[in-house]
N, C-alpha and C positions, 0 to 999 in steps of 0.2 A: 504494500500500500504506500512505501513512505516513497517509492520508487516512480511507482506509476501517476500519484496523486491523488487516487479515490478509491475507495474501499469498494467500491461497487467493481470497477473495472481489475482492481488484485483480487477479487471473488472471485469474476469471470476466468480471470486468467488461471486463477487456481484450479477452476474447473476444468478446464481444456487441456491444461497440462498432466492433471490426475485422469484424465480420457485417454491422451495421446498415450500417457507414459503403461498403461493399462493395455490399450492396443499396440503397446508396441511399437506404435506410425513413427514415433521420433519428430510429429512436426511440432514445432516452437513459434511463438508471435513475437520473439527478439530478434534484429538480424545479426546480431552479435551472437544466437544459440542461447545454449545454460553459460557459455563465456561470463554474461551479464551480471549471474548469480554466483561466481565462481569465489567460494568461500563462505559461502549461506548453505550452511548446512540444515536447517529448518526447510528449507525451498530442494534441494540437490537429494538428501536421504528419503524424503515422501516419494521422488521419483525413479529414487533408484530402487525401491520396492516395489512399487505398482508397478514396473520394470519386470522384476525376478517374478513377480507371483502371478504377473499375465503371462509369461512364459512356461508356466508348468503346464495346463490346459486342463480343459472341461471336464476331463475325465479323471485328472487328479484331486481335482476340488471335490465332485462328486462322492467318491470314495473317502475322502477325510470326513465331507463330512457326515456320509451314514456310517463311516467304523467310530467317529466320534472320537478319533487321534488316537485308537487303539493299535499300536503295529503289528497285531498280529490278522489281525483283519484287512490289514491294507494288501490290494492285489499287488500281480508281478510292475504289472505297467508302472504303478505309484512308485514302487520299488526300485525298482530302474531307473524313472524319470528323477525323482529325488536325489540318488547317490550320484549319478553321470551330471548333472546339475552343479549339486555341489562342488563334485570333482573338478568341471570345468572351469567356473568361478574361483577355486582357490588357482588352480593353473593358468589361468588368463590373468588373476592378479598378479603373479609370479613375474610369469613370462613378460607382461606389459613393462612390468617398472623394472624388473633388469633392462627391456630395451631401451628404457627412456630415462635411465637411471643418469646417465651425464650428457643427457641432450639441453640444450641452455632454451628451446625452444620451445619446450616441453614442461616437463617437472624438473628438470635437471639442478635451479639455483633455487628450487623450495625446500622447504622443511621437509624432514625425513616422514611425520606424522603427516603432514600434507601431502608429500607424493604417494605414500600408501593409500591413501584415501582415494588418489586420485588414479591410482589402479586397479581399487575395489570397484569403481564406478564407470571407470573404462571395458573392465570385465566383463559388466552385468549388460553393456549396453552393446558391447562387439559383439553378441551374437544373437542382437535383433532389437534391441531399444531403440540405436540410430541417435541418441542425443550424446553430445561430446559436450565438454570443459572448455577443453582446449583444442585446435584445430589439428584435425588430423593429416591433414597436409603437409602439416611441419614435423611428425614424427619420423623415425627412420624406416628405412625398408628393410629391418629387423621387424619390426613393429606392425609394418604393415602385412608382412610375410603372416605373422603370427594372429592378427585377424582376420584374414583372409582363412586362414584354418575355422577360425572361430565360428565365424559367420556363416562359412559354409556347413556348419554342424547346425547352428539357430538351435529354437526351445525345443519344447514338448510336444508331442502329438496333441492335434485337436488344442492347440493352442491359436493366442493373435501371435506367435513366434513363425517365422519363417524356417527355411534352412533344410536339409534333411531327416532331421529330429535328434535329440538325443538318447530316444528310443532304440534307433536303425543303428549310431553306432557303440551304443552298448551292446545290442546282439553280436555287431560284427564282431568287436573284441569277444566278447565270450565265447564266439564258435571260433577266434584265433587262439585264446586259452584253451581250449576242451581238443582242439586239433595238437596243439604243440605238448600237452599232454598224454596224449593218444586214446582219448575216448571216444566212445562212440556216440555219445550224445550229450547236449548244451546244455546240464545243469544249473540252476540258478538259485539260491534263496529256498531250497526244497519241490521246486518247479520244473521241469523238464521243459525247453523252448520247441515246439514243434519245428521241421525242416523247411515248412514250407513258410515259417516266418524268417529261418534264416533267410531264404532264398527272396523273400519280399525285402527282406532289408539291404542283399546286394542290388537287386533291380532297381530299387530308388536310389543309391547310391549311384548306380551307375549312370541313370537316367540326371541327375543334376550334374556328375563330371561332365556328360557329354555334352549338354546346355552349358557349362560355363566355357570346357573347350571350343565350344563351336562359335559361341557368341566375342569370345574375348577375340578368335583366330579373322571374326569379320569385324570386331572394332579396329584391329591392327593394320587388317590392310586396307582400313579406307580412310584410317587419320593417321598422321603424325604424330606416336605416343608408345612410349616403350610398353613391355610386359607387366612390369610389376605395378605400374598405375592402371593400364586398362585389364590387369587381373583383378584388382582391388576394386574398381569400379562395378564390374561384371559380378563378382559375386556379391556386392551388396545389392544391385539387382535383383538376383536369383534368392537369396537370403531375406528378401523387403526388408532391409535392416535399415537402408537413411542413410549410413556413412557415407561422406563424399570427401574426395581428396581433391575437387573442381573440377576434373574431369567433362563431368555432364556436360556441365556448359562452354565448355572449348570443343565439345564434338560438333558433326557436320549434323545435317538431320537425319542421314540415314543410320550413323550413330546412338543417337536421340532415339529411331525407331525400335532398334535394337535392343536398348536396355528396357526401352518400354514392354517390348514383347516379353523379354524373359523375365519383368514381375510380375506380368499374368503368368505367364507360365512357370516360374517358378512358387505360385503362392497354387496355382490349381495342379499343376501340373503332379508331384508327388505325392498330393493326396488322392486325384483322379488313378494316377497308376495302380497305390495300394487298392483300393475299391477297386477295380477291374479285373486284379487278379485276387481278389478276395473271391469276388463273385463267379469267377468261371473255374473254378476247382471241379475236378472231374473224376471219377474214377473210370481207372483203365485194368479191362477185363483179363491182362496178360503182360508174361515178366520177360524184355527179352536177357540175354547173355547179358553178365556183367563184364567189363572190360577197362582196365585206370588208364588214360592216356599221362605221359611223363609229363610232371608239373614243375618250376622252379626251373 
C-alpha cells in the first residue's frame, strides 16, 4: 500500500499476485517483476508458497485432505509427488547459489542469508512459477544450464505446473534403480509400479525432448542466437514457466510463432498423450519369442 498509494489498489494487487502465483502464470503488474519487492519478505514468501502448493496438483490436495494428513493413507502418487518435490527444491536451491554464488550480477555482493533466500525462491519458481528477483538474463550459463533441467521436469501431475511432471521422472529413476539393481520389478513405498506406467513415463519424456529438440533446432536456424539462450527460451515455453532471458522479443515472428505453439502444446500436449495411451490398452491374445536386442 505505502508503494502503490491506496489500499484498495495493494488489495487488488495482492489478489492477482496470490492468483498468478497459484496458477503458476508468473505474470506481474511491475515492469521491474518481484525486482520491485526484492527484500519484502511479507510480499516474496506468500508467493513463493502459492508457488510450491499450486504445483503439487489436484490430486494431491484431494488425498490430504480425505486421509486428513494421515501418511499412511496417502496414495503412491502423493508419495512420489511430495519427496521428488522436495528433493528438487532442496537441489535447485543448491545448485542455483553455487552458480550465482560470485556472480556480482546476481547475488554475488549480498549477504550470505540473502543469497540463500534468494535461491530458495529461484528454486520454487525454475520449475514453473516464472516470477524472478532478479533478472535472469544476467545469471550464468551454469545457471541457466541448471534451469533448463528444472523446468523441463515442472510440478505435479494435474497440477497449474507445466513440464513433464515430477511424477514421470521419479518413475524413471526408480525403474533406473530397480534395473541397476537387477530386479525384476519397480518397487516403491510397498507398491509395485505397473510396466505400463513405466512405459507412459518414457513416452512423455520422450514426446517433450523431441518438442524442445525440434523447436529450439527451428529457432536456431531462422535467428541469430546461440544454443544455450534459445535452449533456455524453448523450454520455458514447453514448461509454461515465464522465465525469459529477452529472447522472445529479439525473435522474428516466425520465432514468436514457434514458442507460441509449443505452450499449447507443451501445456496439452503431455497430458493429451498420457490419456490416449491410458485409454487404448489392449489385451493381446498371444506371446511371441522373446528376444534382448544389445543395449548400451
Amino acid at each position: 500500500t505505502a508503494t502503490e498509494g491506496s489500499f484498495g489498489l495493494g488489495l487488488w494487487h495482492g489478489l492477482f499476485y496470490a492468483v498468478s502465483a497459484f496458477g503458476n502464470a508468473g505474470f506481474t503488474l511491475h515492469a521491474e517483476g518481484l525486482a520491485t519487492f526484492d527484500g519484502n519478505f511479507a510480499i516474496l514468501i506468500p508467493i513463493m508458497v502459492g508457488v510450491f502448493v499450486g504445483s503439487l496438483g489436484f490430486p494431491v490436495f484431494l488425498n490430504l485432505i480425505r486421509a486428513r494428513w494421515v501418511r499412511k493413507q496417502w496414495t503412491l502418487h502423493t508419495k512420489l509427488t511430495l519427496a521428488t518435490t522436495l528433493i528438487l527444491f532442496a537441489l535447485g536451491a543448491v545448485g542455483w547459489c553455487v552458480a550465482e554464488w560470485n556472480n556480482p550480477a546476481t547475488i554475488g555482493e549480498r549477504s550470505v542469508p540473502d543469497s540463500i533466500f534468494h535461491g530458495l525462491f529461484a528454486s520454487v519458481m525454475m520449475r514453473s512459477g516464472g516470477f524472478s528477483i532478479v533478472d535472469p538474463a544476467m545469471s550464468s550459463p551454469t545457471a541457466w544450464l541448471f534451469t533448463d533441467a528444472l523446468m523441463f521436469v515442472g510440478g505435479g501431475s494435474a497440477s497449474t505446473a507445466g513440464g513433464i511432471k515430477v511424477t514421470t521422472l521419479a518413475v524413471l529413476f526408480l525403474a533406473i534403480v530397480a534395473e541397476a539393481r537387477g530386479t525384476k520389478h519397480v518397487n516403491v513405498a510397498g507398491r509395485r509400479i505397473p510396466v505400463s506406467t513405466q512405459r507412459l513415463a518414457i513416452s512423455v519424456t520422450f514426446l517433450g525432448a523431441t518438442l524442445v529438440l525440434v523447436s529450439t533446432s527451428m529457432i536456431m536456424l531462422t535467428n541469430p542466437v546461440g544454443l544455450d539462450r534459445a535452449l533456455f527460451e524453448v523450454i520455458s515455453a514447453f514448461a509454461t514457466c515465464g522465465l525469459s532471458i529477452g529472447l522472445s522479443e529479439e525473435l522474428n515472428p516466425f520465432g514468436k510463432y514457434v514458442l507460441s505453439a509449443l505452450m499449447l502444446m507443451g501445456r496439452v500436449g503431455p497430458i493429451a498423450l498420457a490419456t490416449a495411451l491410458a485409454v487404448r490398452q489392449r489385451n493381446v491374445l498371444f506371446t511371441l519369442p522373446e528376444e534382448r536386442p544389445v543395449i548400451g
